[in-house]
C-alpha positions in Angstrom: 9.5 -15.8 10.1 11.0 -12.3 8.6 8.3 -10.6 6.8 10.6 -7.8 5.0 12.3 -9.2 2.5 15.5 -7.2 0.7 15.1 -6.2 -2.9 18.0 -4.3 -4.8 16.1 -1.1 -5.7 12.5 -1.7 -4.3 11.2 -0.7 -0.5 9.3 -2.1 2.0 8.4 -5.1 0.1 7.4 -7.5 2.2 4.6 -10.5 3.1 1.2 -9.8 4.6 0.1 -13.2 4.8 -0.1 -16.1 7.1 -1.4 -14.4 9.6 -3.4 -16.4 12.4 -7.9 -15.7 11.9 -9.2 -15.7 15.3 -10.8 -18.7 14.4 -7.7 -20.7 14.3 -7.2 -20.9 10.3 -4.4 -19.1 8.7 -4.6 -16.4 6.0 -2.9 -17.5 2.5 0.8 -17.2 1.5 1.4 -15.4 -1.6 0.2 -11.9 -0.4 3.2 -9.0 -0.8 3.6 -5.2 -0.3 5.9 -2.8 -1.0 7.0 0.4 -2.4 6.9 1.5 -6.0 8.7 -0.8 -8.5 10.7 2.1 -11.0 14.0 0.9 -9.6 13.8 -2.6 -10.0 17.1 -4.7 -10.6 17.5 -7.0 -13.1 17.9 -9.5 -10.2 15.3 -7.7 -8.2 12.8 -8.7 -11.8 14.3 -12.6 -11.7 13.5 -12.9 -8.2 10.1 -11.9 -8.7 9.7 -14.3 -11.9 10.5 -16.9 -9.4 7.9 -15.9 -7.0 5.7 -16.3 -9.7 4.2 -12.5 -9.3 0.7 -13.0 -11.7 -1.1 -9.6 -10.2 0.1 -6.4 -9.4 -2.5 -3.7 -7.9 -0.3 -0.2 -8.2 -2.5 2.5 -6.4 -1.0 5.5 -7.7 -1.8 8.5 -9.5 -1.7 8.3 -13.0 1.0 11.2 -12.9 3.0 9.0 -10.1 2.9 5.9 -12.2 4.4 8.6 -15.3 7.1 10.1 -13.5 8.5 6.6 -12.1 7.1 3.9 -14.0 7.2 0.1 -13.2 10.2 -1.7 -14.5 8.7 -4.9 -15.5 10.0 -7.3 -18.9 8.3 -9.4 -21.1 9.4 -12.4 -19.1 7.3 -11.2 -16.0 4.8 -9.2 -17.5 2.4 -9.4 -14.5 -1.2 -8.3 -15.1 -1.2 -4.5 -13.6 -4.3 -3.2 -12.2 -4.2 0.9 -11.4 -7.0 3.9 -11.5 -6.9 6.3 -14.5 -9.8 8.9 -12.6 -7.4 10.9 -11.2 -5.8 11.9 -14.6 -2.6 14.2 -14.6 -3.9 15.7 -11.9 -1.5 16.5 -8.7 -0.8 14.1 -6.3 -2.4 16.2 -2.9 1.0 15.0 -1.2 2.8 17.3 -3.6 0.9 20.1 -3.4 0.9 20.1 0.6 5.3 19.7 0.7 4.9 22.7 -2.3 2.5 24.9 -0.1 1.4 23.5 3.2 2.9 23.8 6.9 5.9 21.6 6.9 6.2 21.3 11.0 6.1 18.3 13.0 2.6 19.0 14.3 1.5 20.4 10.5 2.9 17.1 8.8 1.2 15.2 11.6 -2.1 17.4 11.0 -1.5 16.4 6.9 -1.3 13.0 7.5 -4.7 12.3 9.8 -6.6 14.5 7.2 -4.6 12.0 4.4 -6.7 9.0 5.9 -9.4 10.8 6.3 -9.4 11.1 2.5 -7.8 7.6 0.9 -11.0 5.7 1.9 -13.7 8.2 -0.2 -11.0 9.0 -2.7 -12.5 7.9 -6.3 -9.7 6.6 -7.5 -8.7 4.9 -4.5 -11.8 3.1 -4.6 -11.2 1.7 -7.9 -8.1 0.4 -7.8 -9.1 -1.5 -3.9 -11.9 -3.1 -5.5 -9.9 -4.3 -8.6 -7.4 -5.6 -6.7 -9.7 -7.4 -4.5 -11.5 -8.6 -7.0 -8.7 -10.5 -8.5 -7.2 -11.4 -4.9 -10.6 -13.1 -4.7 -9.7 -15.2 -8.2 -6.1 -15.4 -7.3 -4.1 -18.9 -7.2 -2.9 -19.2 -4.2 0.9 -21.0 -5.8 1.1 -17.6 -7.5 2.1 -14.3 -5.8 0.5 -10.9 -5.5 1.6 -7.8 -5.0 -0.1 -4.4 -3.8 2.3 -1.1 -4.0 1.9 2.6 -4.1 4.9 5.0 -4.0 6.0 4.1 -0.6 4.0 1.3 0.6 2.5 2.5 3.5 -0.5 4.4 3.0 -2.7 3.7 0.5 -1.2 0.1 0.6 -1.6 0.1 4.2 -5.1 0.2 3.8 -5.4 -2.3 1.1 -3.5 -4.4 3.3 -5.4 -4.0 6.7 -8.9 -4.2 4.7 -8.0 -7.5 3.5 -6.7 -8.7 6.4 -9.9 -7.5 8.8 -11.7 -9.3 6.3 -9.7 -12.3 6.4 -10.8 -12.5 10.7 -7.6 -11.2 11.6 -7.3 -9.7 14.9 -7.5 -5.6 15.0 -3.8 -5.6 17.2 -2.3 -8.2 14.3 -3.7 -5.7 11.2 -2.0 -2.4 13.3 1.0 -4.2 13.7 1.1 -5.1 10.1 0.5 -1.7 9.2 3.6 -0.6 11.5 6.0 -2.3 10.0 6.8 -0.1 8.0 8.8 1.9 10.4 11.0 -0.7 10.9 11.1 -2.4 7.7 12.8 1.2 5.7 15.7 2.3 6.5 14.9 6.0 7.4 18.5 7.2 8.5 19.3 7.0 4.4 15.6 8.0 3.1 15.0 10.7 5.2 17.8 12.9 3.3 17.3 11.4 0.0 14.0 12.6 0.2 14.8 15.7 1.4 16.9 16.7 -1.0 14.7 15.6 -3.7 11.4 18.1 -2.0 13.9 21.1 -2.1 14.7 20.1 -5.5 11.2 19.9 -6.7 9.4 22.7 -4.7 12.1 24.9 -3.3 11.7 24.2 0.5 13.4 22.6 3.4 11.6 19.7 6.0 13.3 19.6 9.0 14.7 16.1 10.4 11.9 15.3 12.6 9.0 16.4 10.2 10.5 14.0 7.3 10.1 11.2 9.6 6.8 11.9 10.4 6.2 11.7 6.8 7.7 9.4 5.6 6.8 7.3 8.6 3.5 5.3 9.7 1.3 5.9 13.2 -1.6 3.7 14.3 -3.8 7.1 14.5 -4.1 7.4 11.2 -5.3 4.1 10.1 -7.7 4.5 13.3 -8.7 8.0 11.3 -9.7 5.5 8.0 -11.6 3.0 9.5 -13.3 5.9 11.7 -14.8 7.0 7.8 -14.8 3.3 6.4 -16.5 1.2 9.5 -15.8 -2.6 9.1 -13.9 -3.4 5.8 -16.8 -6.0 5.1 -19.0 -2.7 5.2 -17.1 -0.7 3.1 -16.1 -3.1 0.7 -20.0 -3.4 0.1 -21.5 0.0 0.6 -18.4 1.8 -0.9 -16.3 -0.5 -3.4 -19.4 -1.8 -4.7 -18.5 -5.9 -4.4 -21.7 -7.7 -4.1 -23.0 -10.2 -1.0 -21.0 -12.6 -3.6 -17.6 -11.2 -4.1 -17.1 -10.6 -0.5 -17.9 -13.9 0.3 -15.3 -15.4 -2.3 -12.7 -13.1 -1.2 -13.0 -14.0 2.1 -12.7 -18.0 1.0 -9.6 -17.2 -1.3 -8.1 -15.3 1.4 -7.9 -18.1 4.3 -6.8 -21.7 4.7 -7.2 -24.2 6.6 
């Protein structure tokens, strides 16, 4: 089946479950990703009423969710769970495109440190274990969504948390995560984006360091789970779910 599925005005939305456990049971449907939500059709909202979206887990900064909010109606209004610790703080993304080495090898650089980070991050941590702690309440005929601003980092390691969790093989969660690269169309981001850094801090990203940012690598998710261990592990030591939680998650999570 095609994972990616087309919105109107929202990226890289597309399903992370049904994947095989390796012991031969099948992770739930219902269970989406995706880029932020702040250019939403009105179609794009209908289509999502009729996947019967109940829970939204948006991971970004409070100033992120500010300066492109969610376009959501009264007719969806899904129940959004995000992180106010950060405050209006910067985004560290930002402040590295405003001030940091913009190279190929630099961005590269930027973006193992970047996982290095997510996993210890307060408000990181908060916002995982709410939204696995209604994933592990979750109905499976309703749908659930987990975003950041792109969906690829910080979602990416939502995502491949709850799949290791779920007993999916370590090659299926990678190649999960690197969808992404395939699922965006880069040859119309990559300027779009461009032009919008220049705008906002005055510099110019070359080509190939753009795509290296904007783009996903199996390294760096190997850098977060080098900090993290197993997700059951971290979900314990660090998110704080009991012996309990885990075990329910794990039971909502797969079928069969």
């Amino acid at each position: 089946m095609s994972r990616v599925i087309a919105f109107d005005g929202i990226r890289n939305f597309r399903h992370f479950g049904e994947y095989d456990t390796r012991d031969g049971r099948k992770v739930r449907r219902g269970l989406y990703r995706s880029g932020h939500f702040a250019r939403a059709s009105g179609q794009d909202i209908e289509r999502l009423t009729e996947m019967r979206l109940t829970v939204v887990t948006d991971l970004r900064r409070p100033l992120e969710r500010d300066r492109e909010p969610s376009r959501w109606d009264d007719v969806l209004n899904p129940r959004v769970l995000a992180s106010n610790i950060a405050g209006h703080a910067e985004p560290p993304h930002m402040a590295f495109l405003r001030e940091g080495d913009l190279s190929a090898k630099g961005i590269r650089d930027f973006m193992l440190a970047t996982y290095r980070r997510l996993p210890t991050d307060p408000g990181n941590k908060q916002a995982f274990a709410a939204g696995l702690r209604a994933l592990a309440d979750h109905a499976e005929d309703e749908s659930f969504v987990v975003h950041c601003a792109a969906g690829k980092d910080r979602t990416g390691l939502f995502c491949a948390m709850a799949l290791e969790l779920s007993g999916v093989d370590r090659d299926t969660v990678v190649e999960d995560y690197l969808m992404t690269n395939t699922a965006v169309d880069y040859d119309r981001l990559v300027p779009e984006v461009a032009a919008n850094i220049a705008d906002r801090t005055g510099r110019a990203v070359e080509e190939e360091s753009m795509r290296i940012f904007l783009g996903v690598d199996g390294d760096y998710l190997n850098e977060a789970f080098g900090v993290m261990g197993s997700a059951d592990a971290y979900m314990r030591t660090e998110l704080g779910l009991s012996d309990d939680e885990i075990t329910r998650l794990r039971t909502a999570l797969v079928r069969g």
